[in-house]
C-alpha positions as CSV (number, residue, x, y, z in Angstrom):
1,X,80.9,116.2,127.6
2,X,82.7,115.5,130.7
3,X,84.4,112.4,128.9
4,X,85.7,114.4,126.0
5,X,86.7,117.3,128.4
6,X,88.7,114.3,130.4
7,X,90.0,112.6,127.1
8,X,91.4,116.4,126.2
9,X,93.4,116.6,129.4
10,X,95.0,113.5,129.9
11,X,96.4,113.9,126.0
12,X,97.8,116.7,127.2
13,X,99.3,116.0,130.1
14,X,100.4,112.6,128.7
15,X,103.0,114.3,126.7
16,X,103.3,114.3,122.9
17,X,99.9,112.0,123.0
18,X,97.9,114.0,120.0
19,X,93.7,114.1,120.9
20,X,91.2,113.0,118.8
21,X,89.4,115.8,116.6
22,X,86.2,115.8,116.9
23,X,82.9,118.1,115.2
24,X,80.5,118.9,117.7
25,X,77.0,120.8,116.9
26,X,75.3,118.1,114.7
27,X,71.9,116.4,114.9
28,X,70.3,113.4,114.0
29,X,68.1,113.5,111.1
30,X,67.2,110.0,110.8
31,X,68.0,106.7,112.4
32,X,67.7,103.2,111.1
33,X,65.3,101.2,112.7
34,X,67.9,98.3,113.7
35,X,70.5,101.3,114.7
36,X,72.6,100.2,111.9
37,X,73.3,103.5,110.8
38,X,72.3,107.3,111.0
39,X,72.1,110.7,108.7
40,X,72.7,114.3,109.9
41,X,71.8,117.6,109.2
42,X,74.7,118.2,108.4
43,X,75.2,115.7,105.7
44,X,77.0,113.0,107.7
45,X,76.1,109.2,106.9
46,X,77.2,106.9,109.7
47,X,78.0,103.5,109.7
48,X,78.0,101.6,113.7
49,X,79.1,98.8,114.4
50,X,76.6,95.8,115.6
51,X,77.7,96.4,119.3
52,X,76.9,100.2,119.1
53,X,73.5,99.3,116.7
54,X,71.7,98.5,119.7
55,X,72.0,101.7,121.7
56,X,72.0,104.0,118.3
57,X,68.3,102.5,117.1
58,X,66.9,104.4,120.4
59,X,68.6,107.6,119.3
60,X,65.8,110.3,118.4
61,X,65.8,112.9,115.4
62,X,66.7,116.1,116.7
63,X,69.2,114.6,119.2
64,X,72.5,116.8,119.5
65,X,76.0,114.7,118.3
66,X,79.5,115.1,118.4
67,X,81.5,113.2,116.2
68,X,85.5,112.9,116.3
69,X,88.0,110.4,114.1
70,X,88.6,107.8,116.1
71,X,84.8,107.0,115.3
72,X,83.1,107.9,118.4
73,X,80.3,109.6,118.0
74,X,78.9,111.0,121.4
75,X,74.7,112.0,121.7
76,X,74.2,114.1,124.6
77,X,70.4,113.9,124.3
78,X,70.5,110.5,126.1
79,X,74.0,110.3,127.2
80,X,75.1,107.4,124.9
81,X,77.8,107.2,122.8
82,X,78.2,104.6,119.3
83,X,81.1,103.3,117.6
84,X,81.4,104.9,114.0
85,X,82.7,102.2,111.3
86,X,82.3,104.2,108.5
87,X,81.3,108.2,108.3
88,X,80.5,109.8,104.8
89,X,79.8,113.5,104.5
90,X,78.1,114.0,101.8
């Protein structure tokens, strides 16, 4: 949370820099055993990348996300954060 908080200030103080939307208030339903990819309550499907795969496959059901457009995806259960290739909200 502090990182986001961070990221929101310096775009704003960088001047005509736009931040990154993001969706907080979504959980992990279920993870892919090689971290590969994960589903939300909400509906989300996301892709990672193979460098993010190995922190997401120790990401827990349950675990509280925020997700924003640049393809970060933040968990603040275990104070990791994934790089999003592809997210589908189905």
């Amino acid at each position: 949370m502090k990182k986001l908080i961070m990221g929101l200030l310096l775009a704003s103080v960088a001047g005509g820099a736009s931040a990154k939307q993001c969706v907080g208030e979504v959980f992990v339903k279920k993870v892919d055993q090689d971290g590969a990819w994960i589903s939300t309550d909400s509906g989300h499907l996301i892709d990672f990348d193979s460098y993010s795969a190995g922190d997401v496959m120790f990401w827990l059901a349950g675990d509280a996300l925020t997700i924003c457009d640049d393809g970060t995806v933040i968990n603040h259960d275990d104070n990791s954060e994934g790089q999003a290739q592809r997210v589908v909200k189905r």
